[in-house]
C-alpha positions as CSV (number, residue, x, y, z in Angstrom):
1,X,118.0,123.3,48.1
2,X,118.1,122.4,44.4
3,X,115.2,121.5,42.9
4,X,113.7,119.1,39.7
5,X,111.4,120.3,37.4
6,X,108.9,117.5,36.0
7,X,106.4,117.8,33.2
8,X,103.7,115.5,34.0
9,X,99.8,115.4,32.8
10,X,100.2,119.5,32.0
11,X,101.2,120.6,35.3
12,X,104.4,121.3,37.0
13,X,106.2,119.5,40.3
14,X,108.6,120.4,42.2
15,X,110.9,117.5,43.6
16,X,112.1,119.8,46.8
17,X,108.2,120.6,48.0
18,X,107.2,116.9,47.0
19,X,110.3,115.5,49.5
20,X,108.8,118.2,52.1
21,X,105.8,116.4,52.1
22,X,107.2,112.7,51.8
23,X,109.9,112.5,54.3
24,X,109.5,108.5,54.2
25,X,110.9,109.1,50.7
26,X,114.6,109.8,51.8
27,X,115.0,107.0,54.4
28,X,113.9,105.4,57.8
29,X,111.2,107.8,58.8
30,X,110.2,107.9,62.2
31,X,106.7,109.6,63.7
32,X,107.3,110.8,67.1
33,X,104.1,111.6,68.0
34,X,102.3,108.8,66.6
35,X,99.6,107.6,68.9
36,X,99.0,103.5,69.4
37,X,95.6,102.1,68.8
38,X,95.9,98.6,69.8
39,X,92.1,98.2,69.9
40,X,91.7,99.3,66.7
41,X,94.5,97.3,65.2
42,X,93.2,94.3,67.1
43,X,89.8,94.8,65.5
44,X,91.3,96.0,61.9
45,X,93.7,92.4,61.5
46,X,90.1,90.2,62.7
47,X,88.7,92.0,59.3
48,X,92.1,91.9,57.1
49,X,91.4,87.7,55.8
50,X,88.0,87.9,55.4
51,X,86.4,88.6,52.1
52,X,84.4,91.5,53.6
53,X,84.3,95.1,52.3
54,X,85.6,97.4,55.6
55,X,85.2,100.9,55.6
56,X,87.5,103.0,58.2
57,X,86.2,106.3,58.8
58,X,87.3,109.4,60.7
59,X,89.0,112.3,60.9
60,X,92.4,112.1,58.8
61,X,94.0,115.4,60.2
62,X,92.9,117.8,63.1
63,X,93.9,120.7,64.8
């Protein structure tokens, strides 16, 4: 794997560890395990025209 150095804001990046961590970046990505919450979408696109402030809270990552 070769990597790209950036110089940004004072600190360094990696382009290798940053594509680690953005598959999506490279292509089609597909999740395999992703879980469908068609209430939650159902409720989410009621909210998505209105002129309302939503908040969606939980737990981002787990386990």
């Amino acid at each position: 794997m070769s990597y790209t150095f950036y110089k940004g804001k004072g600190s360094w990046m990696i382009e290798g560890i940053l594509y680690r961590y953005n598959p999506w970046w490279k292509g089609k990505f597909n999740l395999p395990n992703i879980i469908e919450r068609p209430n939650f979408l159902e409720l989410m696109c009621k909210y998505l025209l209105s002129l309302q402030i939503v908040f969606l809270t939980g737990l981002r990552r787990r386990g």
